[in-house]
DRENFIMI-935393 format. One record per residue: x, y, z of N, C-alpha, C, O in turn; residue number from 1. Coordinates in pm, 1 decimal, padded with zeros to 6 digits, m for minus. Layout:
BEGIN
((X,Y,Z),(X,Y,Z),(X,Y,Z),(X,Y,Z),NUM)
...
This chain:
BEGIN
((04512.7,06206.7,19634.5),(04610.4,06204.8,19741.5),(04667.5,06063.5,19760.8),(04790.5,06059.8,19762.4),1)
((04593.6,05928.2,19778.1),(04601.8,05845.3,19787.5),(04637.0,05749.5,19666.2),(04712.7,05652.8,19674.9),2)
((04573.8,05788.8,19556.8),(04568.0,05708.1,19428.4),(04665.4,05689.6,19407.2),(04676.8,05578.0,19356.6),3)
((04770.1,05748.1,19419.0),(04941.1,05765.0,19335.3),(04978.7,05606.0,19409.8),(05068.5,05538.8,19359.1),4)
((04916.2,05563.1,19510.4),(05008.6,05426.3,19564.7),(04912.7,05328.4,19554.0),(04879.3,05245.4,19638.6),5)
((04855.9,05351.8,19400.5),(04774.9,05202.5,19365.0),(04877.1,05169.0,19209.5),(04898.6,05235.7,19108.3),6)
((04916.7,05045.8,19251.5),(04935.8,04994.3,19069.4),(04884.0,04905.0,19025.5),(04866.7,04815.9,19108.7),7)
((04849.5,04884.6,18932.0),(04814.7,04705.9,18865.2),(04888.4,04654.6,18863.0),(04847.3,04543.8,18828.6),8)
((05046.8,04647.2,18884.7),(05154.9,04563.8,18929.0),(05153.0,04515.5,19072.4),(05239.6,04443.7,19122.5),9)
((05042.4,04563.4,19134.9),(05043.5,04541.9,19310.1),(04937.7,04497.4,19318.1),(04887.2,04476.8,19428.5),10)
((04869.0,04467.8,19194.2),(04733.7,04363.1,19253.0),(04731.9,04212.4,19207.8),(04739.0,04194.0,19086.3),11)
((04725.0,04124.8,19272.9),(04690.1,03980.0,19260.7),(04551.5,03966.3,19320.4),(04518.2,04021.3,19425.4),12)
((04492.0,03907.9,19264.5),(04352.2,03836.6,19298.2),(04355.3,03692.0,19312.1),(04254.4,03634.4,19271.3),13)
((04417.4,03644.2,19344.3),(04427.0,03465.1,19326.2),(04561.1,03419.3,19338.9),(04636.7,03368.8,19255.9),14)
((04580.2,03455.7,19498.4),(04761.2,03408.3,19553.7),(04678.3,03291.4,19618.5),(04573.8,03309.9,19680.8),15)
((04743.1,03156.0,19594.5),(04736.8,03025.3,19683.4),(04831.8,03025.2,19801.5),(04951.3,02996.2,19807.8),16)
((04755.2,03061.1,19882.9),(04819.6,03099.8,20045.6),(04725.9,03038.8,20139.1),(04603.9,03050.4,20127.4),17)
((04797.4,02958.3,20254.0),(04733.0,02851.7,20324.0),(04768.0,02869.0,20448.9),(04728.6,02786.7,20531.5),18)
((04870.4,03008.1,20500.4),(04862.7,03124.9,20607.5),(04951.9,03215.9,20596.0),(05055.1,03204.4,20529.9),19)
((04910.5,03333.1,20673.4),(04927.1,03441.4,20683.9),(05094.1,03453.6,20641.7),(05131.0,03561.8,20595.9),20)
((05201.2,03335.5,20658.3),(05349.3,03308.3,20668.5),(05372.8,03313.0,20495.3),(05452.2,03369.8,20420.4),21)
((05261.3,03223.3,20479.4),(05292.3,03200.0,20294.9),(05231.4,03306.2,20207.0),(05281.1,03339.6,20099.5),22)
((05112.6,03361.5,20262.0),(05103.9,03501.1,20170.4),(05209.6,03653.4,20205.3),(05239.6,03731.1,20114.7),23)
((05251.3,03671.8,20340.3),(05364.0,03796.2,20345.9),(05476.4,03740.9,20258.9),(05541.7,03821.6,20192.8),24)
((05513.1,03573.7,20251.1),(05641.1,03537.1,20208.0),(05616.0,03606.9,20045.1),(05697.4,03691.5,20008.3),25)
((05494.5,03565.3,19946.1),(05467.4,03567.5,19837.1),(05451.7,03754.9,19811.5),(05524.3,03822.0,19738.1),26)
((05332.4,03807.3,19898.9),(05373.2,03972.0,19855.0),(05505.7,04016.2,19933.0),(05534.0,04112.5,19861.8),27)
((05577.3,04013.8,20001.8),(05675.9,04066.8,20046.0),(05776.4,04051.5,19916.0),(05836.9,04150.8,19875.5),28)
((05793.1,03911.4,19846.5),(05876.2,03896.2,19715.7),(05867.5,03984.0,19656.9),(05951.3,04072.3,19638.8),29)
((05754.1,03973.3,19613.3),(05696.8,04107.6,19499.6),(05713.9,04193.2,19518.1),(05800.1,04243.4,19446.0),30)
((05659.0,04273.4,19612.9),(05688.1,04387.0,19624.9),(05833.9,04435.2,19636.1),(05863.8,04547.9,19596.6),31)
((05932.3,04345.0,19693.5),(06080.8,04358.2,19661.7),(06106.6,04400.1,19510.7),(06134.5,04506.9,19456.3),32)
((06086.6,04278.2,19468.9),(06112.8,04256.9,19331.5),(06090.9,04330.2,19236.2),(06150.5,04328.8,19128.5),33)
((05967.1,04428.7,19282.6),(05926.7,04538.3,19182.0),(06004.8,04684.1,19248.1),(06007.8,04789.6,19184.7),34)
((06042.1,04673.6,19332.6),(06130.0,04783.9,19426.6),(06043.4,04862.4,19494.1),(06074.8,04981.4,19498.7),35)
((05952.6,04833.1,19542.8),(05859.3,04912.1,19602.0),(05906.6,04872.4,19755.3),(05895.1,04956.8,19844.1),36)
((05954.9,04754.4,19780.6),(05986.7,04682.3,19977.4),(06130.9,04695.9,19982.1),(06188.5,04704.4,19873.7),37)
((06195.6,04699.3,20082.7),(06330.4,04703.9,20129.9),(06337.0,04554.5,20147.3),(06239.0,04480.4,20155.1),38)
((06464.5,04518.4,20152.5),(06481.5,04363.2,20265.9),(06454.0,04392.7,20386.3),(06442.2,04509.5,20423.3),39)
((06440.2,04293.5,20461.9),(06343.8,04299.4,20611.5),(06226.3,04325.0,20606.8),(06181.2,04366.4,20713.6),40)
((06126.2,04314.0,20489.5),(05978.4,04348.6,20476.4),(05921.1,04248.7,20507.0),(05815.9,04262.8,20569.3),41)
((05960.7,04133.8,20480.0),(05863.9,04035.2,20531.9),(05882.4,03996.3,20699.8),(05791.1,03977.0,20780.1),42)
((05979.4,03993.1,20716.5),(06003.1,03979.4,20865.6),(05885.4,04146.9,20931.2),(05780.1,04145.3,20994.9),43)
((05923.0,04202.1,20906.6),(05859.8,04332.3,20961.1),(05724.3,04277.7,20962.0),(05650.1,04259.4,21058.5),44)
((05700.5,04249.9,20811.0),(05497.6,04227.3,20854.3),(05488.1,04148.4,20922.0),(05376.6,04153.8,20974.0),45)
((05583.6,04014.0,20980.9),(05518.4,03892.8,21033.4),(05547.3,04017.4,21181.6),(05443.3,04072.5,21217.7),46)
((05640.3,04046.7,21238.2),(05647.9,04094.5,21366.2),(05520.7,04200.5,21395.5),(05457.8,04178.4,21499.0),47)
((05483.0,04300.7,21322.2),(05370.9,04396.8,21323.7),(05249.2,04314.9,21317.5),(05152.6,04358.2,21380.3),48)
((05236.7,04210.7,21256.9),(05073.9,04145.8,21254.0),(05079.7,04072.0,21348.3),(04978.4,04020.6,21395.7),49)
((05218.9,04048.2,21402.5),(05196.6,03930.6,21570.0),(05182.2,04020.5,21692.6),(05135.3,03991.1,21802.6),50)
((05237.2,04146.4,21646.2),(05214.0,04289.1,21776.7),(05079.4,04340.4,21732.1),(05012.0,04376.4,21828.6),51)
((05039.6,04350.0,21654.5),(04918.7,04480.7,21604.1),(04841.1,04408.8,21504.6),(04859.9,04438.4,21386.6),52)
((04749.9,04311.4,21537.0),(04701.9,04270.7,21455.8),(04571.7,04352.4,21326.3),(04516.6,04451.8,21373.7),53)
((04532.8,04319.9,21197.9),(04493.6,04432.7,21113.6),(04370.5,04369.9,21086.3),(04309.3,04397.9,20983.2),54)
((04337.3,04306.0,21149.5),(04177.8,04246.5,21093.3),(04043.7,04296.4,21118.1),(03982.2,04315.2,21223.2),55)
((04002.8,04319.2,20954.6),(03858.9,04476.4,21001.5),(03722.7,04367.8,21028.4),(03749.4,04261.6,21084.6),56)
((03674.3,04376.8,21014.9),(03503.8,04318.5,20998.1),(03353.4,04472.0,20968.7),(03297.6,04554.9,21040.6),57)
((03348.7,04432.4,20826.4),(03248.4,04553.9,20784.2),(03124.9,04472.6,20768.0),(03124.3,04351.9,20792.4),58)
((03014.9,04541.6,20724.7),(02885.4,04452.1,20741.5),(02918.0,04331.7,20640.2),(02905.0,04217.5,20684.2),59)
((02967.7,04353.6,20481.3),(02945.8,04274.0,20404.7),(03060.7,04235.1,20366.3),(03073.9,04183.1,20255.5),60)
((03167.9,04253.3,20452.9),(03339.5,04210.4,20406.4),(03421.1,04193.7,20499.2),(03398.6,04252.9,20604.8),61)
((03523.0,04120.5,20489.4),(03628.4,04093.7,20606.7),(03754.5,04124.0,20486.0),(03769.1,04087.9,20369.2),62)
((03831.8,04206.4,20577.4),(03956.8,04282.2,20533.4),(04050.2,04313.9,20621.6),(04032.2,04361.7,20733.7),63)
((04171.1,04281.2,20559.1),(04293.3,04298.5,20654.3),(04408.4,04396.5,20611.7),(04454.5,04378.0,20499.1),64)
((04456.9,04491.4,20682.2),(04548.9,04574.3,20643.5),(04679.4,04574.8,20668.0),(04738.8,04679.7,20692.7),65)
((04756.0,04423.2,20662.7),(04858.6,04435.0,20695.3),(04968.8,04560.1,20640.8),(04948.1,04614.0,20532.1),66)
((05109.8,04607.8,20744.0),(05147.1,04687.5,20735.4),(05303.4,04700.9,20798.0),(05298.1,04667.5,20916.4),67)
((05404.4,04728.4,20769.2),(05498.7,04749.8,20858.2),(05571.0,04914.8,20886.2),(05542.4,05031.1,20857.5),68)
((05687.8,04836.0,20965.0),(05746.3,04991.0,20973.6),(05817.7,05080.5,20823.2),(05866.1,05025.3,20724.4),69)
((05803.0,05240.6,20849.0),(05880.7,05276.1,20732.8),(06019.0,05238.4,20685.1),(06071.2,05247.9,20574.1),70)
((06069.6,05186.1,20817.9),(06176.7,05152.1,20668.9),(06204.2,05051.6,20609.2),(06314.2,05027.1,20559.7),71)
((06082.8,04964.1,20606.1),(06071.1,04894.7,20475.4),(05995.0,04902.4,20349.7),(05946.8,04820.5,20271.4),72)
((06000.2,05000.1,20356.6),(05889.4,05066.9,20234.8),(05996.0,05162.5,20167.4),(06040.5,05268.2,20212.0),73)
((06023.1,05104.0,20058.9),(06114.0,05185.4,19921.9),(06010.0,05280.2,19891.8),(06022.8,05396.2,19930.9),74)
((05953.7,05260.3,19855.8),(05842.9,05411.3,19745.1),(05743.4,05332.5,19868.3),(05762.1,05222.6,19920.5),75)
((05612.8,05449.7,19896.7),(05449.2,05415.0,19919.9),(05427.2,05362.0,19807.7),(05469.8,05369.9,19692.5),76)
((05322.2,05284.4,19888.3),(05232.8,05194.8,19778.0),(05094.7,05090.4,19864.9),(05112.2,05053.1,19980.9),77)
((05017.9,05069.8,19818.8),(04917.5,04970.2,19836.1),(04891.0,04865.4,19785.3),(04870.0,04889.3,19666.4),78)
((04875.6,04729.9,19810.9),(04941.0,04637.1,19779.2),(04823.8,04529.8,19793.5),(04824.8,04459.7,19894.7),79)
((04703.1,04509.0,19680.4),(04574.5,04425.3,19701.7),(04590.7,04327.8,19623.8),(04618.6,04308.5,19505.5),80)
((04553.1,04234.5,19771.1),(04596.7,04064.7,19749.2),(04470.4,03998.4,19784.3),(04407.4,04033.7,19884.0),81)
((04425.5,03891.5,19696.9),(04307.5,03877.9,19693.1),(04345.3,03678.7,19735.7),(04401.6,03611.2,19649.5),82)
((04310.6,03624.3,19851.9),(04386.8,03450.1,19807.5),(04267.8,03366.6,19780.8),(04158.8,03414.2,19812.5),83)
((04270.7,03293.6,19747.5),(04169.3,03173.3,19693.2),(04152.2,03100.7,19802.3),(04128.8,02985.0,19767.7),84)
((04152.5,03112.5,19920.7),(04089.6,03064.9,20089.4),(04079.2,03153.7,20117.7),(04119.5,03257.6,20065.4),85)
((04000.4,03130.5,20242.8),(04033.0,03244.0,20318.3),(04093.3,03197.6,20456.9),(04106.2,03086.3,20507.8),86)
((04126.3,03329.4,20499.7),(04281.6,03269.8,20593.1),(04220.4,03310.1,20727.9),(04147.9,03409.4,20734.6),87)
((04247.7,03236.3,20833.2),(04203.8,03319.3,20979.3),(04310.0,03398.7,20989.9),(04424.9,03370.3,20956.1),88)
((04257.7,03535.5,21054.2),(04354.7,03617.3,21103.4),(04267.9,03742.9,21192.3),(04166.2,03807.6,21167.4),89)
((04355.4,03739.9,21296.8),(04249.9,03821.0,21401.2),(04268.2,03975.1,21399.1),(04370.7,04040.5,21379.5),90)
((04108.8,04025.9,21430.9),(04104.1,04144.8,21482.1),(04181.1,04259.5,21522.5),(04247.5,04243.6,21625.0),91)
((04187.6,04371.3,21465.6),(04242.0,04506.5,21504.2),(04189.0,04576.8,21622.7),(04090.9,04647.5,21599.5),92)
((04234.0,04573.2,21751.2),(04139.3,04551.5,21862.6),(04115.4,04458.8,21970.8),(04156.6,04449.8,22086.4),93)
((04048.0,04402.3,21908.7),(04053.6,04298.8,22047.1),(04076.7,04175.4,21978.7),(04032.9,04071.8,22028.8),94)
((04136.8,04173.0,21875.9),(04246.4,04025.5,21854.9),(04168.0,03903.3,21830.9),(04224.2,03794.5,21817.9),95)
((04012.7,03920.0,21823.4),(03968.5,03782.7,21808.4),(03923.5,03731.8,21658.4),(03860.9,03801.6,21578.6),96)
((03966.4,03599.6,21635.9),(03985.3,03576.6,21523.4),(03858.1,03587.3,21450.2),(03749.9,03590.9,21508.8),97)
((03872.2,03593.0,21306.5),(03809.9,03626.3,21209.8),(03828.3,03524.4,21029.5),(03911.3,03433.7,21036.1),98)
((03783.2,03535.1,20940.0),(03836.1,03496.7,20825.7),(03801.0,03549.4,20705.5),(03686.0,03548.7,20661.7),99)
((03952.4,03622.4,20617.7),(03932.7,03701.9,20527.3),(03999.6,03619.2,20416.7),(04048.4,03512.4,20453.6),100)
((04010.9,03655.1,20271.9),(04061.8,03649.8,20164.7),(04075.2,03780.9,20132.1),(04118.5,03767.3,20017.7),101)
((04068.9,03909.3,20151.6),(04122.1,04017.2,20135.1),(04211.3,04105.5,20168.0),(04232.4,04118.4,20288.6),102)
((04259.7,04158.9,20107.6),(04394.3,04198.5,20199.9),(04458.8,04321.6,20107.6),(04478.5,04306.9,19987.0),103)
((04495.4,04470.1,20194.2),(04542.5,04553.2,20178.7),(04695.8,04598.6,20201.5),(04712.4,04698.7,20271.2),104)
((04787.9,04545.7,20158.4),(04931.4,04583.4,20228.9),(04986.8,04711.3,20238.5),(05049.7,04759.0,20144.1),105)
((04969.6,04770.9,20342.5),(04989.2,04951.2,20310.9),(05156.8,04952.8,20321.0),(05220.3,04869.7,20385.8),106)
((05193.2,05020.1,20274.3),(05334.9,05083.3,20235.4),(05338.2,05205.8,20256.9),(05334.1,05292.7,20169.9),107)
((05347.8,05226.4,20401.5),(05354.1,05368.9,20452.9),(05485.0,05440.7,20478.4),(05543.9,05409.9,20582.0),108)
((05536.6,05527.6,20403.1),(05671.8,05609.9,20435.8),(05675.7,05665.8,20561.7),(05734.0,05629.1,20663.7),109)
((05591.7,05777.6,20534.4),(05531.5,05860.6,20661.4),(05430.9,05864.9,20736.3),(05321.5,05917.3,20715.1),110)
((05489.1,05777.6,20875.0),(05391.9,05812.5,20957.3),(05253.5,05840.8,20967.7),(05145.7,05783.3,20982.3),111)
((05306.9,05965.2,20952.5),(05211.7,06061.2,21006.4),(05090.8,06053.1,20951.1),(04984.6,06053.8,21013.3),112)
((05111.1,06041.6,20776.5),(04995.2,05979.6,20689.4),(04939.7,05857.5,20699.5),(04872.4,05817.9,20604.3),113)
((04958.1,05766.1,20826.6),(04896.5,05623.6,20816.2),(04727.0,05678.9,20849.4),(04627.6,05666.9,20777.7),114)
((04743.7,05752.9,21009.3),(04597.8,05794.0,21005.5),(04484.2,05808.0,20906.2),(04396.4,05724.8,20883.3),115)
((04498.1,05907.0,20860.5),(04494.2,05953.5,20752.5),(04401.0,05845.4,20639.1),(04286.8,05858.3,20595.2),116)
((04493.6,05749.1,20618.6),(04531.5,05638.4,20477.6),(04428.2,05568.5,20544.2),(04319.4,05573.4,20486.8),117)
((04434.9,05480.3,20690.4),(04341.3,05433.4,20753.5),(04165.7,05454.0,20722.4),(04080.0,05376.6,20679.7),118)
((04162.7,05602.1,20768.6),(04035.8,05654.9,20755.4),(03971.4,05683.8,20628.3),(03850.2,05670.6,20611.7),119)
((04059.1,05726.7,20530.9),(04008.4,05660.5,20385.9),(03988.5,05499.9,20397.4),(03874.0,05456.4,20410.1),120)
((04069.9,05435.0,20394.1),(04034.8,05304.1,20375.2),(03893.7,05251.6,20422.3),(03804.1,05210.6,20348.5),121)
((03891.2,05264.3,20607.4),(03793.2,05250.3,20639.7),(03621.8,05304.4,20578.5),(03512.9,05254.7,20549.9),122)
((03681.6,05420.9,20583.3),(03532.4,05509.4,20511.1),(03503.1,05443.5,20371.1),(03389.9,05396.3,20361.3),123)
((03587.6,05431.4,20257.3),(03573.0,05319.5,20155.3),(03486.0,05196.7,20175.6),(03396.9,05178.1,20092.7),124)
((03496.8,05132.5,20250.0),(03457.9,04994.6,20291.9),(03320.4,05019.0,20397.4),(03255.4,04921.0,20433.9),125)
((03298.1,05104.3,20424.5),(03177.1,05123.1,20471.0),(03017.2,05170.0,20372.5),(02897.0,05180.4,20397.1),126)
((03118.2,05188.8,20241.9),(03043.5,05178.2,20114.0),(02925.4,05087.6,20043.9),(02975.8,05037.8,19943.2),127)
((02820.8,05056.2,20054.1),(02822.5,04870.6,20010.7),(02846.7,04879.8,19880.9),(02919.6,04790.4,19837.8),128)
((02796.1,04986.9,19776.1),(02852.7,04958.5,19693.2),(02963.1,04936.2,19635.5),(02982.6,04850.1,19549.8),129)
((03052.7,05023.7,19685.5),(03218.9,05014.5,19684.8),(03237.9,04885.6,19690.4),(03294.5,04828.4,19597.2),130)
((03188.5,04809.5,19814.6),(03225.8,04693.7,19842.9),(03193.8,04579.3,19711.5),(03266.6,04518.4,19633.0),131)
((03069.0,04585.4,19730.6),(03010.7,04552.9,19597.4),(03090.2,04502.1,19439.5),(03082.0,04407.1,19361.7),132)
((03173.8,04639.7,19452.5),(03217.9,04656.0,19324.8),(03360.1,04599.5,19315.6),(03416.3,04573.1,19209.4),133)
((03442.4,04574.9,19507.8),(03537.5,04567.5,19530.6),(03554.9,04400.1,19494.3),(03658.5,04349.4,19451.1),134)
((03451.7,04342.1,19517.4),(03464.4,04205.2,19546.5),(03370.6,04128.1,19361.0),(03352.9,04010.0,19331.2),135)
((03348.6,04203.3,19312.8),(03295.7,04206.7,19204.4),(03437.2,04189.3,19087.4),(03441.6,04107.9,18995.2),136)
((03537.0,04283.2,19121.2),(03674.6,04310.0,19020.3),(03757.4,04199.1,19041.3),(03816.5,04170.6,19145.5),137)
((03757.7,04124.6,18910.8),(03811.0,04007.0,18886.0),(03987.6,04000.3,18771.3),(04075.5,03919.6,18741.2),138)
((03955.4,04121.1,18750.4),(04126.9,04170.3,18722.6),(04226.8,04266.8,18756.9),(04178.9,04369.0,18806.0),139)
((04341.2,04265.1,18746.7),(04421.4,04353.9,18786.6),(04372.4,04497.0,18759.9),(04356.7,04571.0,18857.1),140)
((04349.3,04537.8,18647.3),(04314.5,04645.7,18567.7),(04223.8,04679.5,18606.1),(04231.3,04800.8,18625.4),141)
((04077.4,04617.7,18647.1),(03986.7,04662.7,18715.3),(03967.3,04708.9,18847.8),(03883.9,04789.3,18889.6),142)
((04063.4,04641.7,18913.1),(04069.9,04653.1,19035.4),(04149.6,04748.6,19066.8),(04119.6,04809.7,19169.4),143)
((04262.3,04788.3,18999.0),(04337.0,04928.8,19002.7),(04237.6,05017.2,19006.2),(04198.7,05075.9,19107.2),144)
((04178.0,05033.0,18852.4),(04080.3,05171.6,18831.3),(03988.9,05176.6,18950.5),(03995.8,05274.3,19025.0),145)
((03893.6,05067.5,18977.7),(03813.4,05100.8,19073.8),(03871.9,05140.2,19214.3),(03788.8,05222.8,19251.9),146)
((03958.2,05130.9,19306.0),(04068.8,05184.0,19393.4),(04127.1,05309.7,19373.4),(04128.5,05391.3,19465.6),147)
((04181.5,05338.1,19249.9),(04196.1,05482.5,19234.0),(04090.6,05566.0,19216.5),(04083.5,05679.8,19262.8),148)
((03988.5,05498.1,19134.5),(03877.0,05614.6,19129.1),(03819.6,05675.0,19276.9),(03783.2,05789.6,19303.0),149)
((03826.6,05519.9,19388.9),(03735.4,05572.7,19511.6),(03815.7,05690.0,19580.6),(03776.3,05797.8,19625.3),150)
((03994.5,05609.2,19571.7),(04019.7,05694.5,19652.2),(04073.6,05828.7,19593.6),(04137.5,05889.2,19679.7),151)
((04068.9,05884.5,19491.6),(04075.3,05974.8,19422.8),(03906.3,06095.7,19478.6),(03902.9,06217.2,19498.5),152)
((03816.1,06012.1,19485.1),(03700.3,06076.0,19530.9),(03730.7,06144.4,19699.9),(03736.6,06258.1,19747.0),153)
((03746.9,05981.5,19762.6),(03813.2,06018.9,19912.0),(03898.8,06149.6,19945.6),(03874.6,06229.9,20035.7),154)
((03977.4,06152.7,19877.4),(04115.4,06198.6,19925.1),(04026.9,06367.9,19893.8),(04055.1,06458.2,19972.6),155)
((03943.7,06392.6,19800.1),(03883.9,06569.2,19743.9),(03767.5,06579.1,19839.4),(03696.4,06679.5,19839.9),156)
């Protein structure tokens, strides 16, 4: 259900980003560039992560799901960005800061399916091995397969 909006064209593991401004600037490009984002995508994520902030905290990982509105999302897609710091960025909830190097950019068309996309995600990451394996994948290619395989499991 989910798998179809993983590519190995949407994964970086090692963006040099020194805040939250310089990594949306760097995947928002991309994801343009590959036609997956509309223009106004990066503005959108900075306004949605300053209204709704996406920062998880699991036992053995800190992860962030930045996200905007649909209509900056050309095709769905998921969008794993991995930076070589890690960046403060606060809490989904009660907003208090945190620090991740992981990062999920959801590309949600519809709505209605964010729930949904969420609760996979979450349930994923409550995995340790998943996690394990998440923070273990040191290439594009790996890190695709292992993402589609989970959520290919998830989604049945």
């Amino acid at each position: 259900m989910y798998e179809s909006m993983f590519n190995k064209e949407l994964v970086n593991l090692s963006i040099n980003a020194s805040s939250s401004d310089e990594l949306f600037d760097f995947v928002g490009k991309d994801a343009q560039s590959k036609g997956f984002a509309n223009s106004g995508y990066i503005e959108g994520l900075k306004k949605r992560e300053a209204a709704y902030p996406t920062g998880l905290i699991f036992p053995n990982l800190q992860l962030a799901l930045p996200h905007v509105d649909p209509e900056f999302v050309a095709k769905p897609f998921i969008y794993t960005a991995r930076t070589t710091n890690s960046l403060e960025w606060l809490q989904m909830g009660d907003e208090k800061p945190m620090r991740t190097s992981n990062f999920l950019f959801l590309g949600i068309k519809e709505p209605s399916k964010q729930v949904g996309l969420l609760a996979a995600i979450i349930a994923a990451f409550k995995d340790e091995d998943f996690i394990k394996a998440f923070l273990a994948a040191d290439t594009n290619e790996a890190m695709e397969k292992l993402l589609v395989n989970k959520f290919t499991q998830v989604a049945a």
